[in-house]
Backbone as a chain_set.jsonl record, in Angstrom:
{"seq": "XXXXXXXXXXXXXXXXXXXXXXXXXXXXXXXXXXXXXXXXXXXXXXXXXXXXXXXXXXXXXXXXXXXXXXXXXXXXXXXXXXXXXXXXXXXXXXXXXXXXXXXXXXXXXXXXXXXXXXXXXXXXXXXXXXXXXXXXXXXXXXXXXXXXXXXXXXXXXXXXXXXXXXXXXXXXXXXXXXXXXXXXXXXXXXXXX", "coords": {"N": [[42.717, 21.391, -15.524], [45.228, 23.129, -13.762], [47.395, 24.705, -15.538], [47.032, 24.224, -18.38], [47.289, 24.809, -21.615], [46.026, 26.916, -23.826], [45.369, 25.469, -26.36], [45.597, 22.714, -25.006], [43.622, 23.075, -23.181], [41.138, 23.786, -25.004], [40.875, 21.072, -26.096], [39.768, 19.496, -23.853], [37.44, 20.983, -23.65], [36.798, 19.754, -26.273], [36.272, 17.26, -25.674], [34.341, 17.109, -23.172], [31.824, 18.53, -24.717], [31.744, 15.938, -26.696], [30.916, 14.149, -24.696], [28.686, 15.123, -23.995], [27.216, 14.733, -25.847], [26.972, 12.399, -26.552], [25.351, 11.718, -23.701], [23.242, 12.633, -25.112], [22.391, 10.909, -27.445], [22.296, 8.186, -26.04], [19.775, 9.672, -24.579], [18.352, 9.353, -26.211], [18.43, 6.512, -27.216], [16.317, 5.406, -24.736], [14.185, 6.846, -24.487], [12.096, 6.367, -25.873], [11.353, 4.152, -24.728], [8.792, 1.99, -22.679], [9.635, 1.606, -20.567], [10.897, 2.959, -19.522], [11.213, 6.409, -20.373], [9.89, 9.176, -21.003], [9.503, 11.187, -18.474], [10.416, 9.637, -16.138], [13.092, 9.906, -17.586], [14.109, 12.555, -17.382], [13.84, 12.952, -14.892], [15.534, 11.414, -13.489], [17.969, 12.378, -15.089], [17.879, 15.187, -14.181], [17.961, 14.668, -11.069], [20.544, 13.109, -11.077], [21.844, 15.393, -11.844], [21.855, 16.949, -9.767], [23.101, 15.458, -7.463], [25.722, 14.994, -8.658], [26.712, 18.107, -8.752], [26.377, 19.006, -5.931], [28.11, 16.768, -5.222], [30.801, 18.009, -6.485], [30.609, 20.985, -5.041], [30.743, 20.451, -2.744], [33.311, 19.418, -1.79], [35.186, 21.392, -3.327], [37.398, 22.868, -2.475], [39.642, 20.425, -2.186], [39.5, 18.887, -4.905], [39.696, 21.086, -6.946], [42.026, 22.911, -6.451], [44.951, 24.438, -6.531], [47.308, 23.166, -6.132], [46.364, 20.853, -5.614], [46.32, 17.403, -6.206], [47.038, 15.339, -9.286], [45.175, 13.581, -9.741], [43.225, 14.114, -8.278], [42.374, 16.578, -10.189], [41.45, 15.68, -12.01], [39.334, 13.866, -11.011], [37.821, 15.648, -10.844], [37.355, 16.707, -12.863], [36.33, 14.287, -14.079], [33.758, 14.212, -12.952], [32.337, 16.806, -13.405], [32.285, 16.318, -16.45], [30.303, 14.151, -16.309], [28.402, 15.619, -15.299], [27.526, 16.926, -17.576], [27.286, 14.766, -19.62], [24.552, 13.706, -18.042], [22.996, 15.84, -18.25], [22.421, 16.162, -20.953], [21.277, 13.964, -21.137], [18.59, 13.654, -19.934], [17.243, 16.686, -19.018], [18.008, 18.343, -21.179], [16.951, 16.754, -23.408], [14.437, 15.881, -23.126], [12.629, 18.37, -22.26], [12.54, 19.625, -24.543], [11.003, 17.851, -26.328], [8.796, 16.708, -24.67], [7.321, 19.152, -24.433], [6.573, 19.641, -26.767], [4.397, 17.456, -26.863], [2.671, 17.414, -24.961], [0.791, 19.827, -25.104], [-2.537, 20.088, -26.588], [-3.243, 19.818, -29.853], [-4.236, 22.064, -31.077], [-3.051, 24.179, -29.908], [-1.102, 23.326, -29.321], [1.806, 24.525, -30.917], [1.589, 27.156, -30.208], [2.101, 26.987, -27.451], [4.127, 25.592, -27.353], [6.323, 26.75, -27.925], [5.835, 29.359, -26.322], [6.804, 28.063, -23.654], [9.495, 27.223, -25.225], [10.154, 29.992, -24.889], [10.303, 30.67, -22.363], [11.997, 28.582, -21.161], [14.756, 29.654, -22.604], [14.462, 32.609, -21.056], [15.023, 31.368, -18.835], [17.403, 30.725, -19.097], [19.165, 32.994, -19.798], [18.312, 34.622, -16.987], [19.693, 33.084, -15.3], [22.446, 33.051, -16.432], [23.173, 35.4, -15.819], [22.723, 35.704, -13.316], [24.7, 33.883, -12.515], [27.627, 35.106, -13.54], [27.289, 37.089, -11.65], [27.931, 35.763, -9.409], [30.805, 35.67, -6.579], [32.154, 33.638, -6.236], [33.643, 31.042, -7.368], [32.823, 28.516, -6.708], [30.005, 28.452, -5.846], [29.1, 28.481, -8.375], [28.309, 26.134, -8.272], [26.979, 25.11, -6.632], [24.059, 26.991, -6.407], [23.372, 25.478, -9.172], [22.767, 22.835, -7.722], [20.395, 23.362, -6.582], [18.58, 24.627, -8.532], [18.377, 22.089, -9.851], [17.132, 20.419, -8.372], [14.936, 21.406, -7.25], [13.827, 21.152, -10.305], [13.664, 18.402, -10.404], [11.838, 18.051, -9.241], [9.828, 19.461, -9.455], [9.098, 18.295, -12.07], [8.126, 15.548, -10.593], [5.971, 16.073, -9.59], [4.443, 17.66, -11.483], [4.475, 16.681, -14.035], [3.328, 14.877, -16.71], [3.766, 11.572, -17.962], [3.95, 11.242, -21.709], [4.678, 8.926, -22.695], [4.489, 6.581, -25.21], [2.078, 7.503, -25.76], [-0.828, 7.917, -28.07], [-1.386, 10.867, -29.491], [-3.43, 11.675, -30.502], [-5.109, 10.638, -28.586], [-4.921, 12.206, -26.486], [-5.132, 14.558, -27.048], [-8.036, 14.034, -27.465], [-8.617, 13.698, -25.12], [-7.949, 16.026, -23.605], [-10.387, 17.842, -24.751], [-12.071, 16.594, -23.242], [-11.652, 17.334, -21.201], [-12.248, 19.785, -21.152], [-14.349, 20.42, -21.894], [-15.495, 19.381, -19.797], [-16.305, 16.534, -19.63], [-15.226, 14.72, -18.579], [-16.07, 12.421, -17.19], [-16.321, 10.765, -19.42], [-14.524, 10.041, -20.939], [-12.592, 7.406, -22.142], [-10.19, 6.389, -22.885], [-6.377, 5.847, -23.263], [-4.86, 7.965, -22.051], [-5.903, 8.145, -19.155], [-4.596, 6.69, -17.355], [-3.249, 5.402, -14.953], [-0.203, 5.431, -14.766], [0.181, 7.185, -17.261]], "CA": [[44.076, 21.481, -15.037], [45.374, 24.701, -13.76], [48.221, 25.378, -16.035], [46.773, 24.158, -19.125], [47.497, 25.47, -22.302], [44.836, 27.055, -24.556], [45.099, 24.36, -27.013], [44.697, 21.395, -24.025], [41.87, 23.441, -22.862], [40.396, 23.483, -26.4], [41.281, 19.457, -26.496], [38.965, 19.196, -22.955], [35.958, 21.619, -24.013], [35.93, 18.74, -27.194], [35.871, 16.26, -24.884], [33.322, 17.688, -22.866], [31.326, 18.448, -25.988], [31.596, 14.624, -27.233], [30.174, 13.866, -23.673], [27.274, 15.146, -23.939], [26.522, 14.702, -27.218], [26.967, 10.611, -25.884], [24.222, 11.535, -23.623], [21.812, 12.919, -26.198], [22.385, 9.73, -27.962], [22.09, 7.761, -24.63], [18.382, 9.593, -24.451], [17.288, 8.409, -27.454], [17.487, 4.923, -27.411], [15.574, 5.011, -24.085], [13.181, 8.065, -24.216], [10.752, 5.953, -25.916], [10.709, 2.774, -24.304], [8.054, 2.405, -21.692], [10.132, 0.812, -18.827], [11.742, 4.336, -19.014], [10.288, 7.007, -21.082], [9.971, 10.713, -21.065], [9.12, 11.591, -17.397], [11.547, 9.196, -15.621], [14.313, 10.671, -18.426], [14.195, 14.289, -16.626], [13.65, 12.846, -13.48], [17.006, 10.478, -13.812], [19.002, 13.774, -15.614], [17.662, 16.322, -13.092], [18.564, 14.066, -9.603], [21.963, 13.203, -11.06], [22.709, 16.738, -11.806], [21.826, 17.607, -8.017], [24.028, 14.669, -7.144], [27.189, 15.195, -8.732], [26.582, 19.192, -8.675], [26.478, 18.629, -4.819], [29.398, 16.727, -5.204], [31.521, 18.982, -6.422], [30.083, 21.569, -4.002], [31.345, 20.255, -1.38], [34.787, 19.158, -2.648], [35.671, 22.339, -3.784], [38.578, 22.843, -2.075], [40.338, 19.023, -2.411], [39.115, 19.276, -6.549], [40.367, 22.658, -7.417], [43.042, 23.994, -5.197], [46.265, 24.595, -7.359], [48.166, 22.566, -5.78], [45.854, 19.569, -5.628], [47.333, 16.443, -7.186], [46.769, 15.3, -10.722], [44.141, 12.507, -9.428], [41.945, 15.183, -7.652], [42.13, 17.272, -10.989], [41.085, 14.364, -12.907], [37.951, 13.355, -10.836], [36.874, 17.578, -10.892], [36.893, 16.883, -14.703], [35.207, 13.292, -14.62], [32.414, 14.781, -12.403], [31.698, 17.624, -14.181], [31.811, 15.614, -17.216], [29.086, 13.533, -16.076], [26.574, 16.271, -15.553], [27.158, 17.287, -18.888], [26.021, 13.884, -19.989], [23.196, 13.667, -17.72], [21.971, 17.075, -18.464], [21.715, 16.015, -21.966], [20.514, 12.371, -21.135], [17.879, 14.188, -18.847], [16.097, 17.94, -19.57], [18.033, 19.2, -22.085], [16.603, 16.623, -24.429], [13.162, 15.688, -22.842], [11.884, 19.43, -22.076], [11.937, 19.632, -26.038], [10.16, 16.449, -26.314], [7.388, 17.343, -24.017], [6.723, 20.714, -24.794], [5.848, 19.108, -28.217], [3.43, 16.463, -26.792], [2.066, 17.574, -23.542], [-0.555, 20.69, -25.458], [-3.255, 20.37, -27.777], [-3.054, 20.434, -31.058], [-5.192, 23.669, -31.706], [-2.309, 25.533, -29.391], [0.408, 22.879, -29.738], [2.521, 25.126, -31.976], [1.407, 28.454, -29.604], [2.55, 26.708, -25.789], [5.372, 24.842, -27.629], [7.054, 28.314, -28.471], [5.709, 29.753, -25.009], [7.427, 26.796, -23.346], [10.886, 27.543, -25.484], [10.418, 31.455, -24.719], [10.65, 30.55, -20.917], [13.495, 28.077, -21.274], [15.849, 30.786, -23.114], [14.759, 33.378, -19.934], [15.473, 30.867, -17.772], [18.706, 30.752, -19.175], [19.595, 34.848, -19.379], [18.429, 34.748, -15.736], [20.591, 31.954, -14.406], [23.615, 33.35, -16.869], [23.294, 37.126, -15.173], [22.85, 35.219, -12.243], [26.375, 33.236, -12.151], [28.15, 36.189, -13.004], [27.686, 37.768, -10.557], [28.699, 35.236, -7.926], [31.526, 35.896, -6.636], [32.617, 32.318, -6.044], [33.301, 30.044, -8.037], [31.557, 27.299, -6.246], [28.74, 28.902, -6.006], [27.873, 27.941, -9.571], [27.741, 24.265, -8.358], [25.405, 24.883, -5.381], [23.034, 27.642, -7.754], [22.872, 24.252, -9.696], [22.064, 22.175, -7.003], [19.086, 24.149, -6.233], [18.355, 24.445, -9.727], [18.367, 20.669, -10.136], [16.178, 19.526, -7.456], [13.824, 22.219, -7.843], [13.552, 20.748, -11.535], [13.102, 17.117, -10.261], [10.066, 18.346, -7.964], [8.446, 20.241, -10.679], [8.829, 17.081, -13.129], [7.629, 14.707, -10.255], [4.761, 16.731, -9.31], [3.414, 17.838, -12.612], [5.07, 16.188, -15.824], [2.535, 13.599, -17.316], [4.721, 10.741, -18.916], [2.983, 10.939, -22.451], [5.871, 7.99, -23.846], [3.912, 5.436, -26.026], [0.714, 7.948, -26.146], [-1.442, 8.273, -29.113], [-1.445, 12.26, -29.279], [-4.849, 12.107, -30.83], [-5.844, 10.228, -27.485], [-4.262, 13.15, -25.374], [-6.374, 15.276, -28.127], [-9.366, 13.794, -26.759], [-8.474, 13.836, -23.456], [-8.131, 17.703, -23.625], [-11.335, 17.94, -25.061], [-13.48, 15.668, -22.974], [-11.629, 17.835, -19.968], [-12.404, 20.926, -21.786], [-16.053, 20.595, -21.983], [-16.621, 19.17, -18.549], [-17.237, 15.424, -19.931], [-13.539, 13.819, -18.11], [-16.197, 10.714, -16.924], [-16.979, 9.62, -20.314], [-13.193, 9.383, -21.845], [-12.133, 6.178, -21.644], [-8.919, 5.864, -23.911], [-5.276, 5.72, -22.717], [-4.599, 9.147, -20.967], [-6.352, 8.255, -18.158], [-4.076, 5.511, -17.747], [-2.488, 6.13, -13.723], [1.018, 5.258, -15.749], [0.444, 8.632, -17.374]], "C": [[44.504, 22.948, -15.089], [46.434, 25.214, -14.995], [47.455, 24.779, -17.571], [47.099, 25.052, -20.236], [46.247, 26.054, -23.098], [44.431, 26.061, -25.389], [44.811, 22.808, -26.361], [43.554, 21.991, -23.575], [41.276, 23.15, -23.643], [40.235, 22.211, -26.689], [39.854, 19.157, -25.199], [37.321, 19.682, -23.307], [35.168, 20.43, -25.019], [35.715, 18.112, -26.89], [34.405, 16.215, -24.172], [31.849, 17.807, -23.659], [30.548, 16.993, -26.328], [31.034, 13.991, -26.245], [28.907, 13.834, -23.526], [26.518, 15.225, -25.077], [26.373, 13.027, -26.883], [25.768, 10.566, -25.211], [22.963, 11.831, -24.072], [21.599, 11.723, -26.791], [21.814, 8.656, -27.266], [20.381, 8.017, -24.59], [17.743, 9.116, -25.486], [17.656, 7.041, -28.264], [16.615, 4.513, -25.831], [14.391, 5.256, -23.365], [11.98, 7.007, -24.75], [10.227, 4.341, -25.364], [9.509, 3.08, -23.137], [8.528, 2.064, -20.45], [10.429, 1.832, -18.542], [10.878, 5.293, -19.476], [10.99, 8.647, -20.641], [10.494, 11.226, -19.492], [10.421, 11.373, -16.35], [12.611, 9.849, -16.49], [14.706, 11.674, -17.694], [14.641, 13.589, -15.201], [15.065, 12.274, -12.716], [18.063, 11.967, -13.683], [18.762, 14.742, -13.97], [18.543, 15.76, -11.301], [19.897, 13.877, -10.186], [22.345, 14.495, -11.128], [22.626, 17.241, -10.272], [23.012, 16.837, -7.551], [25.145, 15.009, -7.271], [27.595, 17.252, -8.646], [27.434, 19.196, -6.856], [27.765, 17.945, -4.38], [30.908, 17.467, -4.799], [31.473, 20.48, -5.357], [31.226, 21.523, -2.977], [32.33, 19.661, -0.979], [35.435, 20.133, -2.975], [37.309, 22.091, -3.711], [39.824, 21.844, -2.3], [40.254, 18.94, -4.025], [40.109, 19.79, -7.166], [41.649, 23.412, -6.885], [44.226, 23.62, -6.097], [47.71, 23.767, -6.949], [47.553, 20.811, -5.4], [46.606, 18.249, -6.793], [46.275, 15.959, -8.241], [44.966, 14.039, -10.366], [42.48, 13.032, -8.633], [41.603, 16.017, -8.811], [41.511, 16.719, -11.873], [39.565, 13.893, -12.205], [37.158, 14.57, -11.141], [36.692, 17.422, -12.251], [35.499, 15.999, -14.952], [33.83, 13.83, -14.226], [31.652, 15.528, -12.945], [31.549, 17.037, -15.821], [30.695, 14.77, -17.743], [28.173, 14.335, -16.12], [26.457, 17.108, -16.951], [26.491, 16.081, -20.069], [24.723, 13.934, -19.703], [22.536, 14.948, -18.015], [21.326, 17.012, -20.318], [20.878, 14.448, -21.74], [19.216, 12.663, -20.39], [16.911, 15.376, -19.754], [16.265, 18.321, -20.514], [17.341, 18.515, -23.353], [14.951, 16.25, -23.956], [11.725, 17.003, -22.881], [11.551, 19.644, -23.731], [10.952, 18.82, -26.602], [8.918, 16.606, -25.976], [6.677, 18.041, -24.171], [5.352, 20.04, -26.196], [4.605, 17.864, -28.251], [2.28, 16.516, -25.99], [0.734, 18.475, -24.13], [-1.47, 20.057, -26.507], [-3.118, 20.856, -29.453], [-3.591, 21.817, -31.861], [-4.329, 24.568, -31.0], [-1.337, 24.395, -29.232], [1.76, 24.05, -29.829], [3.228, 26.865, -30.859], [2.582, 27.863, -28.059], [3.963, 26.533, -26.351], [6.736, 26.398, -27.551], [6.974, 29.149, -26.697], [6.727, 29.038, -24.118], [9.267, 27.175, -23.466], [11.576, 29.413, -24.843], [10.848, 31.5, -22.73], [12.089, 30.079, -20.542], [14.581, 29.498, -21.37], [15.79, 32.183, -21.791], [15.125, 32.786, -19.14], [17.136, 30.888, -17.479], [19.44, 31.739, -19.169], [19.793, 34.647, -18.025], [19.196, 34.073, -15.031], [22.074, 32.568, -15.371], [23.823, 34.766, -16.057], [23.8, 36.539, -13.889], [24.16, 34.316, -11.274], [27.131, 33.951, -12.153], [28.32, 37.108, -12.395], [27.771, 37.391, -9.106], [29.682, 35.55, -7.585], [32.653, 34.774, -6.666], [32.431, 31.811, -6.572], [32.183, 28.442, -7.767], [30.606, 27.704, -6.177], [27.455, 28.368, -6.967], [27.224, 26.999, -9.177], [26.388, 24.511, -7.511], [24.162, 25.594, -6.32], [22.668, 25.758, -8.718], [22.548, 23.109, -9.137], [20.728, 22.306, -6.546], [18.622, 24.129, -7.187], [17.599, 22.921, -10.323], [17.296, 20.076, -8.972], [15.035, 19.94, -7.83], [12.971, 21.241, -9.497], [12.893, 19.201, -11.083], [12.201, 17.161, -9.868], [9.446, 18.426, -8.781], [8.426, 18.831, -11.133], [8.149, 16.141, -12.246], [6.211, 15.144, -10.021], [3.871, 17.106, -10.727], [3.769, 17.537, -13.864], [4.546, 14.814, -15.828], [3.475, 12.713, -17.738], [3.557, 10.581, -20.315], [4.009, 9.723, -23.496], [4.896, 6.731, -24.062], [2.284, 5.989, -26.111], [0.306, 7.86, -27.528], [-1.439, 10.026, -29.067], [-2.537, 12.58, -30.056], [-6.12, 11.5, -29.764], [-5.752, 11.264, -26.613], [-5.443, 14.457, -26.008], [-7.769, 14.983, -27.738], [-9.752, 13.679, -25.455], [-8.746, 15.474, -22.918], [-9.482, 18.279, -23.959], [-12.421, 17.702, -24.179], [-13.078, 16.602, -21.639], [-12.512, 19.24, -20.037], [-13.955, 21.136, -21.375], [-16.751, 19.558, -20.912], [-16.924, 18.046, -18.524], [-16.067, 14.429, -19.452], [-14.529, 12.429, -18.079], [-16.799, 9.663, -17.679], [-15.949, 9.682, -20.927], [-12.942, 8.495, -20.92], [-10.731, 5.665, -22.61], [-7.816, 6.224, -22.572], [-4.771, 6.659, -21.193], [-4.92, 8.962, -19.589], [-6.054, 7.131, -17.148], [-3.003, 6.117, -16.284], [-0.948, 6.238, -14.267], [1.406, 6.121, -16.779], [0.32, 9.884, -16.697]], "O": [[44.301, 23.762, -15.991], [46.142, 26.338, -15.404], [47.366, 25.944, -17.96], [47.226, 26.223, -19.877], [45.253, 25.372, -22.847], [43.266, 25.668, -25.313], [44.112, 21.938, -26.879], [42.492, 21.369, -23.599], [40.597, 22.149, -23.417], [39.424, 21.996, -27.589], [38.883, 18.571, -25.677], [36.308, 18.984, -23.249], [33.988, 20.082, -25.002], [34.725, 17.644, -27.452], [33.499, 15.459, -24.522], [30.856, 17.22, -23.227], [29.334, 16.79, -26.3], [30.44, 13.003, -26.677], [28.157, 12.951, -23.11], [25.391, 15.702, -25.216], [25.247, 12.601, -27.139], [24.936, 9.748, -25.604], [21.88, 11.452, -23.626], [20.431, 11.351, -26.68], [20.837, 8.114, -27.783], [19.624, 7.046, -24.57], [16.662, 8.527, -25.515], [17.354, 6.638, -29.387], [16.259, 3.339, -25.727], [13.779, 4.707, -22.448], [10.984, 6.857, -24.043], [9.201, 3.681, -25.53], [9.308, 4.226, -22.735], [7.904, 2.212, -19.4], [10.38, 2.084, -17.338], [9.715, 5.187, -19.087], [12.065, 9.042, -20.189], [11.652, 11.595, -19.296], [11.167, 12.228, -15.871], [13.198, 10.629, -15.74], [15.876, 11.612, -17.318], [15.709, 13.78, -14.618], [15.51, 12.647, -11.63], [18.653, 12.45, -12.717], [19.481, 14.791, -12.972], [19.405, 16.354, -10.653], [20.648, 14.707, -9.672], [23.29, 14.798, -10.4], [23.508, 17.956, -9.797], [23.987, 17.51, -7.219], [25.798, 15.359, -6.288], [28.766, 17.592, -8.482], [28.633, 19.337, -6.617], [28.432, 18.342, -3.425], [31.66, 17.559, -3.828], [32.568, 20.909, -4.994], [32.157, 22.236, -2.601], [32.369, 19.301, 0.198], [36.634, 19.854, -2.972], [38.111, 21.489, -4.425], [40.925, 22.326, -2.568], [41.414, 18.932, -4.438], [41.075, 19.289, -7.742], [41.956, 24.578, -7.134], [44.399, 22.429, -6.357], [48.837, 23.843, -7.438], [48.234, 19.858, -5.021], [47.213, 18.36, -7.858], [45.054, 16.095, -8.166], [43.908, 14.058, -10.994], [41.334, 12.598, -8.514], [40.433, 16.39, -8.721], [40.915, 17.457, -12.658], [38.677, 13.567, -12.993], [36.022, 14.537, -11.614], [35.797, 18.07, -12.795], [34.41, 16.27, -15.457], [32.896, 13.892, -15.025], [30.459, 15.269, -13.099], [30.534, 17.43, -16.395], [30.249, 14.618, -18.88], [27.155, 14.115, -16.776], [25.489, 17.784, -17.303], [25.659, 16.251, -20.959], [23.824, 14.115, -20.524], [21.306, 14.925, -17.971], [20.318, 17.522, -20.806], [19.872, 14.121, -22.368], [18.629, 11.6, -20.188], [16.174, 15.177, -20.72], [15.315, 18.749, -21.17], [17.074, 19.236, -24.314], [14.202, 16.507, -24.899], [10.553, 16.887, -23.236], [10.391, 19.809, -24.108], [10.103, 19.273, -27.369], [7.994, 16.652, -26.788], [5.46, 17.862, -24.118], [4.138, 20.014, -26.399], [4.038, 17.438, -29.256], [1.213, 15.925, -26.155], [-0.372, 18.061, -23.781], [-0.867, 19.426, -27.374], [-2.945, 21.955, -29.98], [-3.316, 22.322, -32.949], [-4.548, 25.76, -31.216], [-0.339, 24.962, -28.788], [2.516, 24.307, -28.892], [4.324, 27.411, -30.739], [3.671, 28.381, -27.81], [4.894, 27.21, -25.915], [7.837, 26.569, -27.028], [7.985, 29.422, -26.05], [7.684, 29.777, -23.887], [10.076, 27.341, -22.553], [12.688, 29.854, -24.551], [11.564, 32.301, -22.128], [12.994, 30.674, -19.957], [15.037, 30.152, -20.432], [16.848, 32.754, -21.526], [15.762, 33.454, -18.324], [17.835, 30.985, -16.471], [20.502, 31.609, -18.56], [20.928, 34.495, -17.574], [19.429, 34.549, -13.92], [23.038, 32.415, -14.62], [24.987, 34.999, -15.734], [24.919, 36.733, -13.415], [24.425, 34.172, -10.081], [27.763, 34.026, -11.1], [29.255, 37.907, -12.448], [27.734, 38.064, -8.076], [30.077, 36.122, -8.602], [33.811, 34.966, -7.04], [31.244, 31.587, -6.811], [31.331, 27.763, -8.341], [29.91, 26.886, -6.779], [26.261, 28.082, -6.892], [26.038, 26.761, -9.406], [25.213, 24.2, -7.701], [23.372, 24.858, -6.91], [21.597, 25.158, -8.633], [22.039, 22.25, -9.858], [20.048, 21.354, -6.164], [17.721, 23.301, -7.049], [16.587, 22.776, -11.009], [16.783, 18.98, -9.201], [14.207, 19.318, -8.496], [11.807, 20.849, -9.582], [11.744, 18.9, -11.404], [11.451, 16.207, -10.072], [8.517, 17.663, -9.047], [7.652, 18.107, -10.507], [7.291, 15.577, -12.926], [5.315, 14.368, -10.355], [2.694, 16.772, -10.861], [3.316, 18.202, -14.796], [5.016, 13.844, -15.234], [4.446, 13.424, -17.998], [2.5, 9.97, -20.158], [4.026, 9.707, -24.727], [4.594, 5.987, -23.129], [1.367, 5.232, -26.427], [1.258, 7.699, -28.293], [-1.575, 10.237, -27.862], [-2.683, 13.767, -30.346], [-7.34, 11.644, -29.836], [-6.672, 11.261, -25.796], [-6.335, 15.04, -25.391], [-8.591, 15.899, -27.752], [-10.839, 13.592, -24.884], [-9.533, 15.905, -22.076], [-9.728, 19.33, -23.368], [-13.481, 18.328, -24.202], [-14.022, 16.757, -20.865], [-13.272, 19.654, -19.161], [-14.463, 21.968, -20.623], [-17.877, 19.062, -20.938], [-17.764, 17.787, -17.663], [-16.023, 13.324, -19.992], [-14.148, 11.429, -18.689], [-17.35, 8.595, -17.414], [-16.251, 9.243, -22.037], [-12.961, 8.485, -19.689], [-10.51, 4.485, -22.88], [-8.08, 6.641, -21.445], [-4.493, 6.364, -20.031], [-4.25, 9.593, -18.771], [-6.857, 6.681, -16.331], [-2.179, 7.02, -16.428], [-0.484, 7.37, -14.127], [2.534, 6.091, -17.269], [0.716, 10.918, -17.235]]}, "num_chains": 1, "name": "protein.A"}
């Protein structure tokens, strides 16, 4: 709301906040089932954030405009509200997840860290990168692009390892390792991962 006070702002940010702390919660009671799991998780988070991103996008104007009525200021909240769920019901809690399951245990520890060191540039570069839009909408679309992009990558190359053994994935890495893929026969190789 445009006129807001600092202290109703401060009342919305907690809101906001308590949102997506709902969908962290949200991912974990359904990150490990197998109807859902890891893979689909991102894949879910990532397409809604294009969705309602996109949304707003292309709303701008009717949303935001200072003279818009209280019922247009009110959906620009719920909306953006939502992709602060789904972004935690989605990457922000799965990419941690993964990182930690997807390597080898003899460089586990090494990628996992590699992995986080990318994240955190990703995030510099996309923070440099908003400020100096000049438009506010902008952000949304930058995050529409952002968000699809992300769903591609995850559909294209993010294993689902939800209900793995990670000493089967351990032997999977191994048997790839040394050239011998057509004599593992455990889970991994499992089209459903």
């Amino acid at each position: 709301h445009p006129h807001a006070t600092p202290f109703v702002q401060m009342q919305y940010t907690v809101l906001n906040s308590a949102i997506a702390l709902c969908g962290f919660y949200c991912a974990s009671l359904v990150i490990d089932k197998h109807w859902y799991g890891r893979r689909t998780c991102q894949m879910v988070g990532f397409l809604m954030l294009f969705f309602l991103n996109i949304i707003i996008f292309t709303n701008w104007a009717m949303l935001t405009d200072v003279n818009a009525s209280v019922a247009a200021q009110n959906w620009f909240q719920a909306i953006y509200y939502a992709t602060s769920f789904f972004n935690q019901f989605g990457p922000n809690c799965t990419t941690w997840l993964v990182a930690g399951e997807i390597f080898p245990t003899e460089i586990r520890a090494a990628n996992h860290g590699f992995a986080a060191t990318m994240g955190k540039l990703g995030a510099i570069i996309s923070s440099i990168w908003i400020l100096n839009l000049s438009n506010p909408k902008d952000v949304f679309l930058v995050s529409c692009v952002w968000a699809i992009a992300g769903a591609l990558i995850t559909w294209i190359f993010l294993p689902d390892t939800t209900g793995m053994n990670l000493k089967d994935l351990d032997t999977f890495h191994q048997h790839l390792v040394e050239d011998r893929l057509e004599q593992y026969v455990c889970e991994a190789i499992n089209p459903k991962h």
